[in-house]
C-alpha positions, -999 to 999 in steps of 0.1 A, spaced: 139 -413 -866 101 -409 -875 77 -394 -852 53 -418 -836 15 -410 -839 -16 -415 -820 -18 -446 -845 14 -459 -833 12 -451 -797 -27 -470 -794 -10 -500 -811 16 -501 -785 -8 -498 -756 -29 -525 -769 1 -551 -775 15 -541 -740 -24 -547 -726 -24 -583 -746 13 -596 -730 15 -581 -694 -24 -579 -688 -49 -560 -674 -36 -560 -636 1 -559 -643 -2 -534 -665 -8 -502 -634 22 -514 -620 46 -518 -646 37 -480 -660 41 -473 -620 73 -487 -618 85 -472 -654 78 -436 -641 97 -447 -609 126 -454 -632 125 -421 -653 116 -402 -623 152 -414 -604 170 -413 -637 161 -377 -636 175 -369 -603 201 -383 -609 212 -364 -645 200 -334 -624 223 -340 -599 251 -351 -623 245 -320 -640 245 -291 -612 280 -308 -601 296 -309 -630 282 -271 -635 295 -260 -600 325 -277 -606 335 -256 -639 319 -221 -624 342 -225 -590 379 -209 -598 412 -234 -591 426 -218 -565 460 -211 -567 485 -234 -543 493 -213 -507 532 -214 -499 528 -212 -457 561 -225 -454 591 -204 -469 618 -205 -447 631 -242 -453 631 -231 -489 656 -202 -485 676 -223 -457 682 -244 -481 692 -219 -508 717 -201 -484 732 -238 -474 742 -241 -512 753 -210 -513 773 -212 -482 812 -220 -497 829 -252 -486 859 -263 -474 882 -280 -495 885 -320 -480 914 -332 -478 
């Protein structure tokens, strides 16, 4: 992509001048640097959560419970009686 120029970037200014005007002109450069301003917030924001997100170790899954585990185990290990 070529780099634009002072040439390129007075033509621009004047077109924009001759379609939108002399008094719409303020506000539609106010409401463009509105845009970019929120747009970079936002990848800002985007950014520090997918960086916190990739910095923060998984943590590993907490067994509180282990007794129904192991009363379970010693039911199938407990021998049956043959049915008659």
């Amino acid at each position: 992509m070529p780099n634009i120029g002072p040439a390129e970037i007075l033509l621009i200014l004047i077109v924009a001048l001759v379609v939108f005007g002399p008094r719409k002109l303020p506000e539609l450069g106010k409401s463009l640097g509105h845009g970019l301003r929120e747009f970079r917030k936002g990848t800002a924001g985007l950014k520090a959560e997918l960086d916190g997100g990739l910095r923060e170790p998984v943590p590993a899954p907490v067994v509180t419970d282990v007794q129904p585990a192991v009363a379970a185990s010693a039911v199938a290990a407990a021998p049956r009686a043959p049915q008659a």
